[in-house]
TILUM-937164 format. One record per residue (C-alpha): residue in one letter; x, y, z; residue number from 1. Coordinates in steps of 0.1 Angstrom, whole numbers, plus 2048, in hexadecimal, padded with zeros to 3 digits. Each point is the difference from the previous one (the first is absolute). Example, Ala and Ser with C-alpha at 12.3 -4.5 7.8 and 13.67 -1.06 7.14 Angstrom:
+---+-----+-----+-----+-----+
! r !   X !   Y !   Z !   k !
+---+-----+-----+-----+-----+
! A ! 87B ! 7D3 ! 84E !   1 !
! S ! 80E ! 822 ! 7F9 !   2 !
+---+-----+-----+-----+-----+
//
This chain:
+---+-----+-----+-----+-----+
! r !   X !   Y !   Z !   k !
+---+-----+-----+-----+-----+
! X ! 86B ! 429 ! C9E !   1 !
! X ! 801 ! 7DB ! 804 !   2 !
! X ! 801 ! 7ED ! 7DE !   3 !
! X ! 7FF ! 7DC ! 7FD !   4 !
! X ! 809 ! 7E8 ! 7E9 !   5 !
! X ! 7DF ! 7E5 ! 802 !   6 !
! X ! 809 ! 7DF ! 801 !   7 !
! X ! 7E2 ! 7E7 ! 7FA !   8 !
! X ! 807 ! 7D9 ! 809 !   9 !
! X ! 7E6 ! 7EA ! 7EA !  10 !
! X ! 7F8 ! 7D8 ! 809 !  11 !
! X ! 818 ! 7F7 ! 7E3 !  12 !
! X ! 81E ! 7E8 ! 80B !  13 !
! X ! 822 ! 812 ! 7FD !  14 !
! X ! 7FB ! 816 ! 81F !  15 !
! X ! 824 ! 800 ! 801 !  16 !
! X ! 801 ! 817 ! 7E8 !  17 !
! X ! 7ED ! 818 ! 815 !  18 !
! X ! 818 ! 800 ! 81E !  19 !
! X ! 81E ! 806 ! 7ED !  20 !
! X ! 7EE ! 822 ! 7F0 !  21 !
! X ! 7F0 ! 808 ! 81F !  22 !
! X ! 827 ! 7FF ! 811 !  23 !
! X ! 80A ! 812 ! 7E4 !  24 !
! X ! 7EC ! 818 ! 803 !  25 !
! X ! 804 ! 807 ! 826 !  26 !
! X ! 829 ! 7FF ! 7F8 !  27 !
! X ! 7FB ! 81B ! 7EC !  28 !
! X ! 7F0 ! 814 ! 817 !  29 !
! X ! 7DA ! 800 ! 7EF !  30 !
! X ! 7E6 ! 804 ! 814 !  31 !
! X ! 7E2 ! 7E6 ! 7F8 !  32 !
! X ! 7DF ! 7F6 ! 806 !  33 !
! X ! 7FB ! 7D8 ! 7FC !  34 !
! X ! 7E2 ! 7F0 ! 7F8 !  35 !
! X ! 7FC ! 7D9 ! 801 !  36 !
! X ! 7E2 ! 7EB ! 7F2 !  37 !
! X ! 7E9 ! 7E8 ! 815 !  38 !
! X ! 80E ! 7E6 ! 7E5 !  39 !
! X ! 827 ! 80D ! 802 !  40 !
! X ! 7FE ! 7F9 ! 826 !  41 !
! X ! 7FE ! 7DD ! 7FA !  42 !
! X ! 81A ! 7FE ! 7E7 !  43 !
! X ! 819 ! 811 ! 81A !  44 !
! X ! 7F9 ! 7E2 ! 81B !  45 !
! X ! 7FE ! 7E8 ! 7EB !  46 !
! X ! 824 ! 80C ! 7ED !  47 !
! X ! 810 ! 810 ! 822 !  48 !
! X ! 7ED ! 7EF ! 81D !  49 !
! X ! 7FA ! 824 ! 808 !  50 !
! X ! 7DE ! 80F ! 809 !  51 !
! X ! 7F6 ! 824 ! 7F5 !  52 !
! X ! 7E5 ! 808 ! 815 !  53 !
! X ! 7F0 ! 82A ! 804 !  54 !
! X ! 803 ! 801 ! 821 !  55 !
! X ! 823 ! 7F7 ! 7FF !  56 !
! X ! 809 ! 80B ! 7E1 !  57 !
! X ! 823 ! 80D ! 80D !  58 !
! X ! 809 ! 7E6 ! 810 !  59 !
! X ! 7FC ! 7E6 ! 7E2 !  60 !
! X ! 80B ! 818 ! 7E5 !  61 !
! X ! 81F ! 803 ! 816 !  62 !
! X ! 804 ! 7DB ! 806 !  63 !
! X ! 7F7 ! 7F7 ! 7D8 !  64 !
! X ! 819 ! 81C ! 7F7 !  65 !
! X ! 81B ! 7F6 ! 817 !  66 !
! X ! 808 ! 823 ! 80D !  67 !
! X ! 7F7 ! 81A ! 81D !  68 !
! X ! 7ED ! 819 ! 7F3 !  69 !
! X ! 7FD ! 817 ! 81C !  70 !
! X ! 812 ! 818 ! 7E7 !  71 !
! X ! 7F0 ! 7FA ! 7E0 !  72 !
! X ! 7E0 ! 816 ! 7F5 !  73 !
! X ! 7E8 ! 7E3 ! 7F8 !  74 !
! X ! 7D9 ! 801 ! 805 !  75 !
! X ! 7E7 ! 7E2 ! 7FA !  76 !
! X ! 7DD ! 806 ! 7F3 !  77 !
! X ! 7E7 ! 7E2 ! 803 !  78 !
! X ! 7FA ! 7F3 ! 7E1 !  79 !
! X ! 7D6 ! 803 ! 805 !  80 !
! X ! 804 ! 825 ! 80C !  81 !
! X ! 7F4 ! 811 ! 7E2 !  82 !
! X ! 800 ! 81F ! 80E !  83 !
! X ! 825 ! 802 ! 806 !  84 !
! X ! 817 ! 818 ! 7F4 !  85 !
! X ! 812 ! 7EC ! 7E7 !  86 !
! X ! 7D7 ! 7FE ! 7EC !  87 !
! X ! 7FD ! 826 ! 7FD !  88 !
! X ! 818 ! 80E ! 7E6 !  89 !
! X ! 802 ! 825 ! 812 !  90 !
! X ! 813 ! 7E6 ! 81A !  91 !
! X ! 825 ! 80B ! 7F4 !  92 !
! X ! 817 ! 7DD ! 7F7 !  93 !
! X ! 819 ! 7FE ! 7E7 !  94 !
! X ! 7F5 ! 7E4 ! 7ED !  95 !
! X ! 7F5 ! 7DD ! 80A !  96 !
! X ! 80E ! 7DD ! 7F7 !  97 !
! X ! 7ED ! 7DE ! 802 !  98 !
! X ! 817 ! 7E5 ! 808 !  99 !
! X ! 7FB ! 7E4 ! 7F9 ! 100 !
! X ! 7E1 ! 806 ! 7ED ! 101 !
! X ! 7E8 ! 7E6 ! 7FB ! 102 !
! X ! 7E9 ! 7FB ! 7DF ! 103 !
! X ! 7E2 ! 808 ! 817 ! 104 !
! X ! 811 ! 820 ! 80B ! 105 !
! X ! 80A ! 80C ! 7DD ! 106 !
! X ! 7DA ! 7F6 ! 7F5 ! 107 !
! X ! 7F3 ! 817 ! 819 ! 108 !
! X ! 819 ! 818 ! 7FA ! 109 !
! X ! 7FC ! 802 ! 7DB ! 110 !
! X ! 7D9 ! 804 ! 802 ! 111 !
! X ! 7FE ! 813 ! 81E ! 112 !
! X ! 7EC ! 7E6 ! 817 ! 113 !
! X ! 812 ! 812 ! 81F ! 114 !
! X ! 7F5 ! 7E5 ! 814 ! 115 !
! X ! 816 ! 806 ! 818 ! 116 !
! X ! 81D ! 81A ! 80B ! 117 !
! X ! 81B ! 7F0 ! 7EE ! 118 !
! X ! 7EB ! 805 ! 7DB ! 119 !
! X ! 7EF ! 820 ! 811 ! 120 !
! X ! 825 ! 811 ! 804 ! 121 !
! X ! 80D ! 7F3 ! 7E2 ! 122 !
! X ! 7E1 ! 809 ! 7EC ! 123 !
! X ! 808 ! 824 ! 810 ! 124 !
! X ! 821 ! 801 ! 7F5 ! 125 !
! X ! 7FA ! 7F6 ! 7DB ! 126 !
! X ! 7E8 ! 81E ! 7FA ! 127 !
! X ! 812 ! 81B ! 816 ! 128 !
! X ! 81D ! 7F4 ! 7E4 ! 129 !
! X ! 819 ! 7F6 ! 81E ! 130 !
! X ! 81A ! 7E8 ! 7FA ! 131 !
! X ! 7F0 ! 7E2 ! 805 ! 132 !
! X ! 812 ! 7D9 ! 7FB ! 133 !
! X ! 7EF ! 7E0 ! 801 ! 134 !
! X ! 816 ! 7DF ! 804 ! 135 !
! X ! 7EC ! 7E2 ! 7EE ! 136 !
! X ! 817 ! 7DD ! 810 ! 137 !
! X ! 7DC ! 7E8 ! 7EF ! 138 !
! X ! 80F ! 7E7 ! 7E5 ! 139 !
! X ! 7F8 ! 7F5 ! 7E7 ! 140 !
! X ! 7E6 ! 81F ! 7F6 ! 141 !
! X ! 7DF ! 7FC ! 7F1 ! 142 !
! X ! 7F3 ! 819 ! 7E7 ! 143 !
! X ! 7E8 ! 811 ! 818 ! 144 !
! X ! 823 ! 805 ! 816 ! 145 !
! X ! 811 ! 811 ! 7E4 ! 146 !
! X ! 7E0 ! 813 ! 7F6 ! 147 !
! X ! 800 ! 812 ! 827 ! 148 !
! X ! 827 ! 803 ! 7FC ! 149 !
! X ! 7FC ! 816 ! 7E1 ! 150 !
! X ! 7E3 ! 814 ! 80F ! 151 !
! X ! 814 ! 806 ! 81E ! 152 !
! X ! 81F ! 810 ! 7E7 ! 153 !
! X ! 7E8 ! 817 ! 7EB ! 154 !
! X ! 7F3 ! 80D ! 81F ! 155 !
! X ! 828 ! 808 ! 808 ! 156 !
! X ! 80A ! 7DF ! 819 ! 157 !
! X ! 81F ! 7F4 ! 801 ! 158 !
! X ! 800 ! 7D9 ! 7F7 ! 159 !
! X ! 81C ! 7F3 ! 80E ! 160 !
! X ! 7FC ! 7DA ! 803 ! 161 !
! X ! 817 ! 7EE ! 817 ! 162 !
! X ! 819 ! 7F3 ! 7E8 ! 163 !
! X ! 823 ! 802 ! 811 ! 164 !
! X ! 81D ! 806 ! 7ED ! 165 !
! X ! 820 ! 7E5 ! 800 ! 166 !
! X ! 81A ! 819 ! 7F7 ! 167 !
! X ! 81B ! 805 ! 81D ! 168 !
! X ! 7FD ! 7DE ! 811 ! 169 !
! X ! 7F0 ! 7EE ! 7E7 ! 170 !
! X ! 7F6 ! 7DD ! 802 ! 171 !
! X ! 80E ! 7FD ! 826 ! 172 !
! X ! 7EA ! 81F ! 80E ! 173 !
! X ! 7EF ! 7F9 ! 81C ! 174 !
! X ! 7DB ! 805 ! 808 ! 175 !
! X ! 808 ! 822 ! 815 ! 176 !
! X ! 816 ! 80E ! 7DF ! 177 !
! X ! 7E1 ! 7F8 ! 7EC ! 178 !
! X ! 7E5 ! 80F ! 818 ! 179 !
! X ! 816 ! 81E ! 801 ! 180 !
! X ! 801 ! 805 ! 7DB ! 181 !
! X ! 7DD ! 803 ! 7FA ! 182 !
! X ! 7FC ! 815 ! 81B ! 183 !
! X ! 81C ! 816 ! 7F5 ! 184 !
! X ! 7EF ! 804 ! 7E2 ! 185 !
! X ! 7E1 ! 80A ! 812 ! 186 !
! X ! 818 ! 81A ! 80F ! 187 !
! X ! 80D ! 80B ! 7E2 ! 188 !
! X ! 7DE ! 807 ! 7EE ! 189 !
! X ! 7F0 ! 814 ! 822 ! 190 !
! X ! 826 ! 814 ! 7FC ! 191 !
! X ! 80B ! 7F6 ! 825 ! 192 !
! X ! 823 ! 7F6 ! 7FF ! 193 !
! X ! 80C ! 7E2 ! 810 ! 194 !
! X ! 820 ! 7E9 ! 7FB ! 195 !
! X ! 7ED ! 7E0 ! 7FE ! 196 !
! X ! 80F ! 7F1 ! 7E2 ! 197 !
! X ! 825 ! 805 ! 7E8 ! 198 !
! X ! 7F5 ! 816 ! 7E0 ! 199 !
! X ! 807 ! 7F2 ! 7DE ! 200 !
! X ! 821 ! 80F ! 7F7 ! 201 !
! X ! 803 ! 7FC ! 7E2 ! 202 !
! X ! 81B ! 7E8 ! 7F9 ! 203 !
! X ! 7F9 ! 7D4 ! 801 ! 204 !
! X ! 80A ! 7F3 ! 823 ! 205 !
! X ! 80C ! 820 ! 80F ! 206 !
! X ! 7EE ! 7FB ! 824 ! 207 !
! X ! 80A ! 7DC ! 7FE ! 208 !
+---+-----+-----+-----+-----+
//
């Protein structure tokens, strides 16, 4: 039986963030079903210059991704169709991540507005207790913000904000090394393994 990770792209800036995962997640062999926001759409062209249009979803994914992926197991579900799989939870996934994940999106997600797929499937993975990660990239934070964040952790989220790590190539990483990290740490807490970024080791300037 086909199980998919979900992968749901909000309108936040940092999108980024959601290619690396998404190619991590096809390196590793991981099916997924990808969902993209009406407001993420914009933030891909006006970050990439790429479109990401449904009726040639493939194309664009495969353009914004940089890769063919005529072998990957990848399906798009519009983000108004609430009657797709991804919004019933006897639909079998693995878990969903939202990268990056706006404040609107973890709003909605924390009170259960499911106005659209992306809080519908993610909504749907919180109570069928799935693993479930949000990826807040919004600073500075207002109280509001945080009061959603810590709804979305009792109800068993993941809060991984994207706050990349310096240790390996420190001040001189570049923007990819960052990118990666956070999205190796999304990897790390949905269990997919990937070789995105050096490990701590233990000892002071040993990957240096």
């Amino acid at each position: 039986m086909r199980r998919p990770w979900v992968v749901g792209v909000s309108g936040a800036s940092g999108t980024p963030y959601a290619a690396a995962v998404l190619r991590g997640l096809l390196d590793a062999g991981a099916a997924v079903d990808l969902v993209v926001s009406r407001a993420a759409r914009l933030t891909i062209l006006d970050e990439t210059g790429a479109p990401f249009r449904d009726a040639h979803w493939k194309d664009d994914l495969a353009g914004w991704l940089g890769r063919d992926l005529s072998a990957d197991n990848v399906v798009h579900w519009p983000s108004g169709d609430l009657a797709a799989g991804p919004s019933s939870g006897s639909y079998p996934v693995r878990g969903m991540v939202v990268v990056p994940a706006s404040t609107a999106s973890c709003a909605g997600i924390a009170i259960g507005l499911s106005k659209d797929l992306l809080q519908r499937a993610a909504e749907v993975n919180l109570k069928e207790r799935r693993p479930v990660v949000v990826v807040p990239r919004e600073t500075p934070v207002t109280r509001s913000h945080l009061e959603h964040l810590i709804a979305l952790h009792d109800a068993g989220a993941v809060v991984l904000p994207a706050s990349p790590g310096f240790y390996g190539a420190g001040g001189g990483a570049s923007a990819a090394q960052l990118i990666d990290f956070v999205a190796g740490k999304v990897l790390d807490a949905l269990g997919v393994d990937h070789s995105l970024f050096r490990r701590w080791s233990g000892e002071l300037g040993a990957d240096r």
